[in-house]
C-alpha positions as CSV (number, residue, x, y, z in Angstrom):
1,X,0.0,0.0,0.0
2,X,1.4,3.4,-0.5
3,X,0.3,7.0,0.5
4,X,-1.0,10.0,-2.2
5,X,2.1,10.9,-3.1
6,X,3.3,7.9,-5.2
7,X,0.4,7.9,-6.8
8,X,1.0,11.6,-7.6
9,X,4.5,11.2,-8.6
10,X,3.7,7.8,-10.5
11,X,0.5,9.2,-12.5
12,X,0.0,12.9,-11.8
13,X,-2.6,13.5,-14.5
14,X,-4.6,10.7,-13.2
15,X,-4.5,11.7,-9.7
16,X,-4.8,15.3,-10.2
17,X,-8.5,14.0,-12.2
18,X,-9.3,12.0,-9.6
19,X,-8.7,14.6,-6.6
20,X,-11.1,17.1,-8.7
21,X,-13.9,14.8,-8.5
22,X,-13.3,13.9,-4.9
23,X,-13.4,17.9,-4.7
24,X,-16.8,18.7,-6.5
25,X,-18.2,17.7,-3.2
26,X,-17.9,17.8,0.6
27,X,-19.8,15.0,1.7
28,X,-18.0,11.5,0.6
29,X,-19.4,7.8,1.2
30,X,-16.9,5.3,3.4
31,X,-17.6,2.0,3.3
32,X,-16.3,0.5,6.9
33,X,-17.1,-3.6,8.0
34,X,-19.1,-4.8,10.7
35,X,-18.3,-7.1,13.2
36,X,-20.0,-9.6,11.2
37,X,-18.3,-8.9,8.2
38,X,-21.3,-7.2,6.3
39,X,-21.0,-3.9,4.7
40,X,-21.9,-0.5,6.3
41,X,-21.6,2.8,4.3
42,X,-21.3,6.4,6.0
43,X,-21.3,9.4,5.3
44,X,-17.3,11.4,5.4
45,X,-15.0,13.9,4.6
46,X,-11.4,13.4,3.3
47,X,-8.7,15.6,2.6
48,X,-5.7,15.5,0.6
49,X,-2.6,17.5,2.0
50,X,0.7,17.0,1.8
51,X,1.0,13.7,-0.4
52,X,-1.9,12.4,2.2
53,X,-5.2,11.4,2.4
54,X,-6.8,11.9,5.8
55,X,-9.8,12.0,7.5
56,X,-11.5,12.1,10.7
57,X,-14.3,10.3,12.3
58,X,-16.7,11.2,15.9
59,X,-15.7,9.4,19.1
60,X,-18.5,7.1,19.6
61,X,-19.3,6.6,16.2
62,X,-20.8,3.0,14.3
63,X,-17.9,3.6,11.7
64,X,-15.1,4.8,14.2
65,X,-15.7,1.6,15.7
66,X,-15.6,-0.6,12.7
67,X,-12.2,0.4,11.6
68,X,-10.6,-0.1,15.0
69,X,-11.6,-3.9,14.6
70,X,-10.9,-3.9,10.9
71,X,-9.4,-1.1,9.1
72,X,-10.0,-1.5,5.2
73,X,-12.1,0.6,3.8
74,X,-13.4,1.9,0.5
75,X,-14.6,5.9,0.1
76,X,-16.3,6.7,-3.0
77,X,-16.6,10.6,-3.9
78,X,-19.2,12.9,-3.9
79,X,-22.5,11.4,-6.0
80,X,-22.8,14.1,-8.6
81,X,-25.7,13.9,-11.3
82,X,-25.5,11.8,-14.7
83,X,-25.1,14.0,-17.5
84,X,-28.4,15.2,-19.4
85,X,-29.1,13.2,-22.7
86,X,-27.6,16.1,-24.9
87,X,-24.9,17.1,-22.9
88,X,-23.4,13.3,-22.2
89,X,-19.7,14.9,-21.9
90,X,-20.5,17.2,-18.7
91,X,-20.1,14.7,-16.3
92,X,-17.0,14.3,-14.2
93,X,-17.7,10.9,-13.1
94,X,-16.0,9.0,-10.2
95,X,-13.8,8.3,-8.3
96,X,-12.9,5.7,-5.7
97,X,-10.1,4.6,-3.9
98,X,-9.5,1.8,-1.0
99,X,-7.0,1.2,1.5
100,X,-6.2,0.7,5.1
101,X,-6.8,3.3,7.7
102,X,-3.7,4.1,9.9
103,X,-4.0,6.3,13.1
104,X,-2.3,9.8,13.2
105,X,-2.5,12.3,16.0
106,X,-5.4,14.5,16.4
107,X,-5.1,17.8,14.9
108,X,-4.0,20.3,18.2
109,X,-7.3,22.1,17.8
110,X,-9.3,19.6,18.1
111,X,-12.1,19.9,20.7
112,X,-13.1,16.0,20.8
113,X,-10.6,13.8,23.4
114,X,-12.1,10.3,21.9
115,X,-12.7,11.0,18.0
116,X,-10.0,9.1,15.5
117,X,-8.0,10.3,13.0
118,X,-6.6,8.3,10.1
119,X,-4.4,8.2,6.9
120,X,-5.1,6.0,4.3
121,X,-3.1,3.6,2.9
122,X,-4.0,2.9,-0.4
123,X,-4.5,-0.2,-2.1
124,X,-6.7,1.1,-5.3
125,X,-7.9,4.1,-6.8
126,X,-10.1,4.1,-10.0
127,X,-11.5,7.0,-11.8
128,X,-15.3,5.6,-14.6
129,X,-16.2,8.7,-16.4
130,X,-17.7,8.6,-20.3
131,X,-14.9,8.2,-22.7
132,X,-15.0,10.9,-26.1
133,X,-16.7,10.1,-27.8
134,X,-19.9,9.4,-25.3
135,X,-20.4,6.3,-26.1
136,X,-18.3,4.4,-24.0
137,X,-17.6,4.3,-20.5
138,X,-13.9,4.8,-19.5
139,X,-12.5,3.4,-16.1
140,X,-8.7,4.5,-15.3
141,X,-7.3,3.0,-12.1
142,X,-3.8,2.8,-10.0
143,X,-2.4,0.1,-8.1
144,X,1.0,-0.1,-6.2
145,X,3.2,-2.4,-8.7
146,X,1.0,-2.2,-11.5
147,X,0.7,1.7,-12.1
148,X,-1.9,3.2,-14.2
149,X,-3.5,1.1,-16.3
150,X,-6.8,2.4,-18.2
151,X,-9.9,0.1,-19.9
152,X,-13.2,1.2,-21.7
153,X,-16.5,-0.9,-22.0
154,X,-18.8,-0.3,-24.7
C-alpha cells in the first residue's frame, strides 16, 4: 500500500483528475465492515494534504468503531448527477479509492478527546467517467506495482 504521493508522482494527470472529482463535493461515502463482516456505508470527509489522504471520524461513532476492529475501507466521492441526454460529456464521473486506515494524532485544535483520526493507505484508486466520444464508458485505475492502467466498456 502506498500514500498519495506515489500515486502523484507515479500518475500525476490521473491523480490530479481524480482529486477534482473527490473535490466537487464535501460529503464523501466510506464503506467501513461490521463485526459480522457485512457492509456499512457512512457518510465522510477526506482531505488530501501533503501527499496524504486523511480523514476524521466522531468518538462514539458506528464507523469509528468498525475500523478499530478492521481497518479496510473503501470511500467513494461525492455522487454528482448523470449528465443530461444532450450534454453526455458534462459529467466528471467518479472516483474511488480503497485502502487501510492508519492512526495519526489528532489535529492540536481539536475539541473531541475520543474522536480518530486516520491516513489512508491505499490499495486502489479508480477514476469511470464517459470516454469521447460518449459512447463508451472509461475506467482509469492505479495500483501499487502495477501503475496506471486504463480500460473502456462499450
Amino acid at each position: 500500500m502506498v500514500n498519495w504521493q506515489e500515486i502523484e508522482r507515479d500518475a500525476p494527470e490521473f491523480a490530479a483528475r481524480v482529486r477534482a472529482v473527490f473535490g466537487l463535493g464535501t460529503h464523501k461515502t466510506i464503506a467501513t465492515l461490521r463485526s459480522d463482516g457485512s457492509p456499512r456505508i457512512s457518510g465522510t470527509e477526506l482531505e488530501f494534504s501533503d501527499g496524504e489522504v486523511t480523514l476524521g471520524m466522531m468518538g462514539g461513532s458506528m464507523k469509528l468503531r468498525d475500523v478499530r476492529r478492521d481497518n479496510r475501507v473503501a470511500v467513494h466521492s461525492p455522487t454528482i448527477e448523470p449528465p443530461k441526454p444532450d450534454e453526455p460529456g458534462t459529467w466528471a464521473g467518479d472516483a474511488k479509492l480503497a485502502g487501510r486506515l492508519v492512526g495519526v494524532p489528532a489535529p492540536p485544535d481539536t475539541p473531541h478527546a475520543d474522536a480518530g483520526f486516520f491516513r489512508v493507505d491505499i490499495a486502489e484508486v479508480a477514476l469511470t467517467y464517459l470516454g469521447e466520444p460518449a459512447d463508451h464508458l472509461a475506467i482509469e485505475s492505479w495500483h501499487p506495482g502495477r501503475g496506471h492502467r486504463m480500460r473502456t466498456r462499450a
